[in-house]
PLY file of the C-alpha trace (Angstrom):
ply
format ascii 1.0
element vertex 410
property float x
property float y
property float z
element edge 409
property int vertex1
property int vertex2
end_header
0.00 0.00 0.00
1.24 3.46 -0.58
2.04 5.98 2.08
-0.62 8.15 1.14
-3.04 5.53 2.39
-2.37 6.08 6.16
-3.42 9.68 5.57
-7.28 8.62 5.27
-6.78 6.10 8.26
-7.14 2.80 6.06
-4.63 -0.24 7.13
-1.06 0.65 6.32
1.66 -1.79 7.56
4.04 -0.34 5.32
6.61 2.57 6.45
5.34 5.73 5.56
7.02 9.32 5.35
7.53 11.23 8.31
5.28 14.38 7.13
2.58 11.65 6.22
3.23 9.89 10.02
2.15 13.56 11.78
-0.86 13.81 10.07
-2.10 10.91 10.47
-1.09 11.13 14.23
-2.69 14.71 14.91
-5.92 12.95 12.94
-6.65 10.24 15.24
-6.75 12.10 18.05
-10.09 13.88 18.66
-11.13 15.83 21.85
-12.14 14.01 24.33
-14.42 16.64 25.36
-14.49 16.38 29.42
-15.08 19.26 31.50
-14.29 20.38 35.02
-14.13 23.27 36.94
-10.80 23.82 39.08
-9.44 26.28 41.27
-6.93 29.27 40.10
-4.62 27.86 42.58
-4.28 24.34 40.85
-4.84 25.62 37.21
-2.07 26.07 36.04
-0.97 23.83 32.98
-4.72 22.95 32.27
-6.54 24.01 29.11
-9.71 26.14 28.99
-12.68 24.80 27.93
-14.60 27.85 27.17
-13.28 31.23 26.73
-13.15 33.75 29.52
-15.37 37.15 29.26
-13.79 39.69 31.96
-16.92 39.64 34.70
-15.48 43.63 35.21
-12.63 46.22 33.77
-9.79 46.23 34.88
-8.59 48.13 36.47
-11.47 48.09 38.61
-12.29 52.13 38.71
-9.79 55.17 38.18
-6.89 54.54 40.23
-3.76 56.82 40.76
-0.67 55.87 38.71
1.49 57.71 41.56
1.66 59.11 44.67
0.60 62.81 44.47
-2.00 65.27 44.35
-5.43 65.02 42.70
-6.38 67.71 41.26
-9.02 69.59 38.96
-7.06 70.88 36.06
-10.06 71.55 33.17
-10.27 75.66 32.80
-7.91 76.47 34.85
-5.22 78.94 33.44
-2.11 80.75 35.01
0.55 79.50 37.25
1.53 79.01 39.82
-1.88 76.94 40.80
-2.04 76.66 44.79
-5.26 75.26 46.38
-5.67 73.84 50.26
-5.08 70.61 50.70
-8.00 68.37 51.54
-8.50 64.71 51.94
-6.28 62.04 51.43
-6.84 58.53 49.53
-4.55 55.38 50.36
-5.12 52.31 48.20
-8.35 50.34 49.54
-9.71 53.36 50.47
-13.23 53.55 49.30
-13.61 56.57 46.30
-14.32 60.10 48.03
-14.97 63.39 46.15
-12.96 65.96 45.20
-13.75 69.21 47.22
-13.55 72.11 44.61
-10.99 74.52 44.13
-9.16 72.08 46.42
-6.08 69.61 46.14
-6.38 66.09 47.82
-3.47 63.95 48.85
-3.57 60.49 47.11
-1.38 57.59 46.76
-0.64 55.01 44.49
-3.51 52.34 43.32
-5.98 54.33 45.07
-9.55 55.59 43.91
-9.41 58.50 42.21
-12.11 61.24 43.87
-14.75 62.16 42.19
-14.19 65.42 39.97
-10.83 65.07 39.90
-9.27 64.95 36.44
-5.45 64.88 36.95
-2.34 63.43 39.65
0.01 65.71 39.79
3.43 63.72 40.88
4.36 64.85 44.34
7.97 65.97 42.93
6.06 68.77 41.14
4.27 69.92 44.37
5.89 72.41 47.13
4.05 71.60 50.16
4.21 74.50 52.69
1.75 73.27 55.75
-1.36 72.26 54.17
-1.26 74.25 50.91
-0.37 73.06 47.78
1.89 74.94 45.12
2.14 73.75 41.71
4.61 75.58 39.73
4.37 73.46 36.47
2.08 74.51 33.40
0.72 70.87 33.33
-2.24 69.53 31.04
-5.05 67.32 32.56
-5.85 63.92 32.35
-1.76 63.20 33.67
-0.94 59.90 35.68
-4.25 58.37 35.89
-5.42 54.74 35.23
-8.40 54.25 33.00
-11.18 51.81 34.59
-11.47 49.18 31.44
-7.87 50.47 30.38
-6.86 47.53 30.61
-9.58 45.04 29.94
-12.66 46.46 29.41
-15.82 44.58 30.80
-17.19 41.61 28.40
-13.80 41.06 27.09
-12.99 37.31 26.13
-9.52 38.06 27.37
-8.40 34.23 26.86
-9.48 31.61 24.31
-10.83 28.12 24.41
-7.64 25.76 24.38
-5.42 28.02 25.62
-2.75 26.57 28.04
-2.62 28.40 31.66
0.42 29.65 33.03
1.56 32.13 35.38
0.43 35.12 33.25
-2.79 33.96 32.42
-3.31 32.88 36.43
-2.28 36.44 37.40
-4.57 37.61 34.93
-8.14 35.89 35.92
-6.74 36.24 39.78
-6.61 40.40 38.76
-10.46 39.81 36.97
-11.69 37.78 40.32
-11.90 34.93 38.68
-11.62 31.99 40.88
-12.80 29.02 39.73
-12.01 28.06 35.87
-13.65 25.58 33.18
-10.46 23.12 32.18
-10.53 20.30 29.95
-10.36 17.12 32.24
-6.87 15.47 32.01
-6.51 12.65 29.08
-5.95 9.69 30.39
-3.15 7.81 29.29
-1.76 4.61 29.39
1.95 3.18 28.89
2.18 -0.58 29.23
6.01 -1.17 29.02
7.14 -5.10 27.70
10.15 -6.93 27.51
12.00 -9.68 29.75
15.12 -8.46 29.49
13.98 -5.04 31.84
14.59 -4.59 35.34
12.77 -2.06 37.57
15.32 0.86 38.55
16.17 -0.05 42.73
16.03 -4.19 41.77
19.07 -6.44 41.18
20.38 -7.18 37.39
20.45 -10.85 36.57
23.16 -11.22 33.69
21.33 -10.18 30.91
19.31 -7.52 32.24
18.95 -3.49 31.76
17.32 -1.41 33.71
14.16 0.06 32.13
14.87 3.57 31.48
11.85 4.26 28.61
9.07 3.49 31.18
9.84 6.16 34.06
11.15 8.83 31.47
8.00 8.64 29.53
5.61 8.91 32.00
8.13 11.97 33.47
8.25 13.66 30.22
3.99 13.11 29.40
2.91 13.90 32.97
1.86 17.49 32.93
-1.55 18.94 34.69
-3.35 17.52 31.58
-2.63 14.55 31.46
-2.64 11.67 34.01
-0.78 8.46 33.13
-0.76 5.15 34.63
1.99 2.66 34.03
1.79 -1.48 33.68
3.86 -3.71 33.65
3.25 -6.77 31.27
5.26 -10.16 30.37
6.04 -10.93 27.12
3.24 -13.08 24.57
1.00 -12.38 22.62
-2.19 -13.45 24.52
-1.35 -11.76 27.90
0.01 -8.59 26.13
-3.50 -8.76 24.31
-5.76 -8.82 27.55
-3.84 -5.70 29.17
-4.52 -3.89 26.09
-8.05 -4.56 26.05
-8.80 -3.57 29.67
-6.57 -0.42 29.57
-8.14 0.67 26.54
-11.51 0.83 27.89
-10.65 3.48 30.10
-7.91 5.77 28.61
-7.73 7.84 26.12
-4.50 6.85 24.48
-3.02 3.44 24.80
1.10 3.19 24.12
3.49 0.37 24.51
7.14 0.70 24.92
8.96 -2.27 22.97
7.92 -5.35 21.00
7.28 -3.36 17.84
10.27 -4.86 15.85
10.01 -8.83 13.68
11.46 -10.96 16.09
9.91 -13.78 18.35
9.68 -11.77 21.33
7.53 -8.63 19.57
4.20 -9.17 20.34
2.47 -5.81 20.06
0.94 -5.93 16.74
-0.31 -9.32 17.09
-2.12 -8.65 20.16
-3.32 -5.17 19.03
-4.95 -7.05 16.03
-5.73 -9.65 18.03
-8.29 -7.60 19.76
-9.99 -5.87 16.90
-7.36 -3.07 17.17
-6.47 -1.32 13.59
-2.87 0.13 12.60
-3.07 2.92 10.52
0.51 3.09 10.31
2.58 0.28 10.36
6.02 2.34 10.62
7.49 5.63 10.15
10.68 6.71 7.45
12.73 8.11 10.27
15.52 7.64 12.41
15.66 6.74 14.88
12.28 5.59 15.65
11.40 3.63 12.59
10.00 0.50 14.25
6.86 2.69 15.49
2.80 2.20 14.82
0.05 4.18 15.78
-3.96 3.47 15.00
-7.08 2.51 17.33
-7.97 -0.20 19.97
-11.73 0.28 20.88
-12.43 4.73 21.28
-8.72 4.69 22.38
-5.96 5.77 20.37
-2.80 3.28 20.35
1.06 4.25 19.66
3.45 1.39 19.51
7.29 2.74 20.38
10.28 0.83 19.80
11.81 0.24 22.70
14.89 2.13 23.08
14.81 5.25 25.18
16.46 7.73 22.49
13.88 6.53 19.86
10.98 6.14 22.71
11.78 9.83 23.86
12.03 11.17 19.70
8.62 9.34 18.63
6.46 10.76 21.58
8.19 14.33 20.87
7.45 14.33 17.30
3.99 12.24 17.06
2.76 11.53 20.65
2.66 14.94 22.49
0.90 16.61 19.61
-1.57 13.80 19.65
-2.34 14.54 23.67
-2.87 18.68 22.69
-5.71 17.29 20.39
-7.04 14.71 22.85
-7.71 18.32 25.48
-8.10 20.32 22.61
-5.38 22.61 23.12
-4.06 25.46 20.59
-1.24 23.78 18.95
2.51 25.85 19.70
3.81 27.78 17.14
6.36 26.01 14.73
9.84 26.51 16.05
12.82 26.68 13.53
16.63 27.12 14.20
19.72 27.31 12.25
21.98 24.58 12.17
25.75 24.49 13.01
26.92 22.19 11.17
26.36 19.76 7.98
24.36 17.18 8.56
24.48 14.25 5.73
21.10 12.13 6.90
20.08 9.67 3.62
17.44 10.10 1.56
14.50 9.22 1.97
14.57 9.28 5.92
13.99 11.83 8.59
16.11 12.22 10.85
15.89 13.60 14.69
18.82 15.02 16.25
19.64 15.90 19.59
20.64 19.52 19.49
21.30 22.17 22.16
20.13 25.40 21.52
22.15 28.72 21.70
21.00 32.73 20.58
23.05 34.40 18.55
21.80 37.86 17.72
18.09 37.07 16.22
18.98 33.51 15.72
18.43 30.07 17.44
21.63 28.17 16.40
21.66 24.07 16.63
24.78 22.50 17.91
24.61 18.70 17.80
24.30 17.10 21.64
26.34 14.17 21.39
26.97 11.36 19.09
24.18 9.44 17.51
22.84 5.78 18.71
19.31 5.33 19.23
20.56 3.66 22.75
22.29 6.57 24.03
21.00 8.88 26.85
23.52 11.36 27.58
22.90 13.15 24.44
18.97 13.65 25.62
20.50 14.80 29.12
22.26 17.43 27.26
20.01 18.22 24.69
17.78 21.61 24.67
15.56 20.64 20.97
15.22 17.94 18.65
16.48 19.05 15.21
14.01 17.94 12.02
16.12 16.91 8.80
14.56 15.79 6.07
17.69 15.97 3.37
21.35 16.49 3.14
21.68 19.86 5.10
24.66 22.04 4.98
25.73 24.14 7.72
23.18 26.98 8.24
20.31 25.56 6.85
17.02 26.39 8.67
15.11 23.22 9.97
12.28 22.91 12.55
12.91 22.13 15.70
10.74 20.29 18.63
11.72 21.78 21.91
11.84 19.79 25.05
10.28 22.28 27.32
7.97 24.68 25.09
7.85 27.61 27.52
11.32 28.60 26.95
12.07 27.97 23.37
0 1
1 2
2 3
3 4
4 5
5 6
6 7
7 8
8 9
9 10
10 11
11 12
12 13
13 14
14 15
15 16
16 17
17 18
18 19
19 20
20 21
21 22
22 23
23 24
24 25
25 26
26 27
27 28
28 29
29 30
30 31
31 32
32 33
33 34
34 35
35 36
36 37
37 38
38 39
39 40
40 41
41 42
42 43
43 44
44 45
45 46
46 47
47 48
48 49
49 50
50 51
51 52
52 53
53 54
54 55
55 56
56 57
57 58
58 59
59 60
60 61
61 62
62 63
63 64
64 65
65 66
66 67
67 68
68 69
69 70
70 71
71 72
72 73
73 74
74 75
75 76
76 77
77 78
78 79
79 80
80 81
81 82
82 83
83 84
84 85
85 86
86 87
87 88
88 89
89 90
90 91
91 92
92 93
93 94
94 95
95 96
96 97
97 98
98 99
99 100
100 101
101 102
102 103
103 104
104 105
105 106
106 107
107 108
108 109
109 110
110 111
111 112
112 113
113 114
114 115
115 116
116 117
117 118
118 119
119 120
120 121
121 122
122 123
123 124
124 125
125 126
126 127
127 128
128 129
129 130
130 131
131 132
132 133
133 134
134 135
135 136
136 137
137 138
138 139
139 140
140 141
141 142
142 143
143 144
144 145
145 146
146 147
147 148
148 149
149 150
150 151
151 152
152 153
153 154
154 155
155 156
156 157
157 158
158 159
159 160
160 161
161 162
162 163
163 164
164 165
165 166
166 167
167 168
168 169
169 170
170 171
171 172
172 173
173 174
174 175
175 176
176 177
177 178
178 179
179 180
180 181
181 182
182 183
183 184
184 185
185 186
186 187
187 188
188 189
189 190
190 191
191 192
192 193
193 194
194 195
195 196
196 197
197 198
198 199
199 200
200 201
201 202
202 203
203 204
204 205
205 206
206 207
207 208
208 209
209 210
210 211
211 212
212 213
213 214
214 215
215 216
216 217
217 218
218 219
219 220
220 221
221 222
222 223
223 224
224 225
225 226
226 227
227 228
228 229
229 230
230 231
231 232
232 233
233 234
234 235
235 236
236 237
237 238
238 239
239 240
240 241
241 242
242 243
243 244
244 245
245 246
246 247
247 248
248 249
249 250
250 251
251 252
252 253
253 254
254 255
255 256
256 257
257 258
258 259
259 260
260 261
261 262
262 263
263 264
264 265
265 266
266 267
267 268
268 269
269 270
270 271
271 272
272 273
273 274
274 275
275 276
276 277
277 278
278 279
279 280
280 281
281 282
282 283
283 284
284 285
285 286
286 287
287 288
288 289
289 290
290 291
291 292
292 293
293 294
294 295
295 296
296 297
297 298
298 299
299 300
300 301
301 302
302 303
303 304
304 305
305 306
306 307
307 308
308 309
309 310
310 311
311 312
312 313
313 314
314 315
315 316
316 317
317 318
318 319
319 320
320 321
321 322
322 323
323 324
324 325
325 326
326 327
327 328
328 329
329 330
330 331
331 332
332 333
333 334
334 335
335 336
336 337
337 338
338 339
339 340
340 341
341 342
342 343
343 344
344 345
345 346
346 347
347 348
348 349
349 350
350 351
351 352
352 353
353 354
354 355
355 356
356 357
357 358
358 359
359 360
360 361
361 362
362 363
363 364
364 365
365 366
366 367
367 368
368 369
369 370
370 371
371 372
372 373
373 374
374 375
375 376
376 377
377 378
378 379
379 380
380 381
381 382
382 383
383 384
384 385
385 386
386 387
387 388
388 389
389 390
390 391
391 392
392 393
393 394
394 395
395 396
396 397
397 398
398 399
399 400
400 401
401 402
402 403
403 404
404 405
405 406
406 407
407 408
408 409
């Protein structure tokens, strides 16, 4: 079958391009569409369900941008201006009103009075007992913050699927908002195979490796949106085909770590079809990461990954995190791209994902190579800032996209 076929989700056990593998990946995964309500203070990293119209403005009324004095400027003429002080205004202070022909002593954040149409900085005020002097030709409307300047009431001030963070918190907190509608967390599954692992804490038996794709998956999916549960399973066919069932019934996306290659230990694909599951993709044109699948078992979607942790870590960078932002409906990130340092001769044919660190140089993101290559290798991850996309023979300073690790700072 061509690769073109996994694009409308028919059976493809053939490899198919990488471009052609995202698609299909970002098209399997629908919303899930479950909705709570949380509170501010354990919202961040959740995704809005509905937008948010600002209840009020913001700021809240006309506040004083600095300490000072308010004052009536409109038709006045001549200087020096010196009016009586009267009144004084501390933020939380409820409003007053401005006695006429009078100055009133305010300070910063606090209500403006009534009638008052100007703060005039205290630097431009000679106090001398409780009369003001202002010496300064100075026009109205000076050092004053709007109500609604900000955000005006009946705003949508954030969108549906957009990602809280610290901003956005600040933001709602500033509006009064304190309860928010999120997307409930997908729910997501990684059932790890293969004899030859060993839990991280047990003894090795000659033979043995510690299983390092398990724990660093869950680490690098767990986020406020997500929750993922982890299983164990022994090797065959028919076991490895009764976890999948049950654990697909109640996630949202299903993946396996291992067992995805030809030999007489891989079992994945025969239990997935041994359970009605489907494979729209039967492997991906990429390195590394080749030995990969992704289709549906039951509602849930299903991602086979090979079983080493560079090419476990790649394929969930590349195909299964954008597959979780559809899942809670979240705005995709903006494509990231980044010059590279140096030549990079990948074949034909085949994508290839390389561990790069990133650095700035003037309006640049430059792409330095992390280490050398082996899909078995960790210490290039551990130093890595991005994965680097190439598609073909690249000489240095060619521009290629880039999959950060950690999205809020690149």
């Amino acid at each position: 079958m061509n690769a073109l076929a996994g694009e409308s989700c028919t059976l493809c056990t053939g490899t198919v391009p990488f471009d052609v593998a995202r698609r299909v990946a970002s098209g399997l995964a629908l919303p899930h569409g479950r909705v709570e309500e949380v509170s501010l203070t354990v919202a961040r990293g959740r995704v809005l369900a509905q937008p948010i119209v600002a209840p009020g403005p913001l700021p809240p009324f006309d506040q004083a941008a600095m300490d000072g004095y308010a004052v009536r400027l409109a038709g006045r003429t001549g200087i020096p201006l010196i009016l009586p002080v009267v009144g004084r205004t501390d933020a939380g202070d409820p409003p007053s009103r401005l006695v006429p022909g009078t100055a009133h002593r305010i300070m910063t954040g606090a209500a403006l009075p009534q009638g008052a149409d100007s703060v005039v900085m205290q630097e431009h005020v000679a106090l001398k007992g409780d009369t003001a002097r202002i010496d300064a030709d100075l026009p109205a409307n000076q050092h004053i913050r709007q109500a609604g300047e900000d955000v005006p009431r009946g705003a949508i001030v954030l969108a549906r699927g957009q990602r809280l963070d610290w901003p956005e918190i600040g933001l709602l907190a500033g509006l009064g908002v304190a309860m928010v509608p999120v997307v409930a967390p997908a729910k997501i599954a990684i059932v790890r195979t293969g004899a030859e692992l060993c839990e991280a804490g047990a003894g090795l038996t000659d033979g043995q490796i510690y299983d390092a794709a398990g724990p660093m998956l869950a680490a690098l999916l767990s986020a406020g949106s997500v929750t993922v549960d982890s299983y164990r399973v022994d090797d065959g066919t028919a076991v490895l085909a009764a976890a999948l069932n049950d654990v697909a019934a109640s996630h949202d996306l299903v993946i396996t770590t291992g067992g995805m290659a030809s030999g007489l230990r891989d079992h994945v694909r025969d239990a997935v079809a041994a359970i009605g599951g489907r494979l729209m993709v039967g492997g991906v044109a990429m390195k590394p990461g080749k030995p990969l699948a992704f289709g549906r078992i039951g509602s849930a979607c299903f991602v086979g990954l090979p079983g080493n942790p560079q090419a476990s870590a790649f394929a969930t960078l590349a195909f299964v995190r954008p597959m979780i932002d559809a899942l809670i409906g979240a705005a995709p990130p903006a494509l990231r791209f980044a010059m590279l340092a140096h030549s990079w001769n990948c074949a034909r044919g085949r994508t290839e994902l390389l561990p790069v660190t990133l650095g700035v140089e003037g309006r640049l993101l430059i792409a330095h190579a992390s280490g050398p290559g082996g899909s078995h290798r960790m210490m290039p991850m551990v130093n890595a800032d991005a994965l680097a996309i190439v598609s073909e023979p690249a000489e240095a300073g060619a521009i290629v996209e880039i999959l950060p690790f950690d999205r809020q700072r690149w």
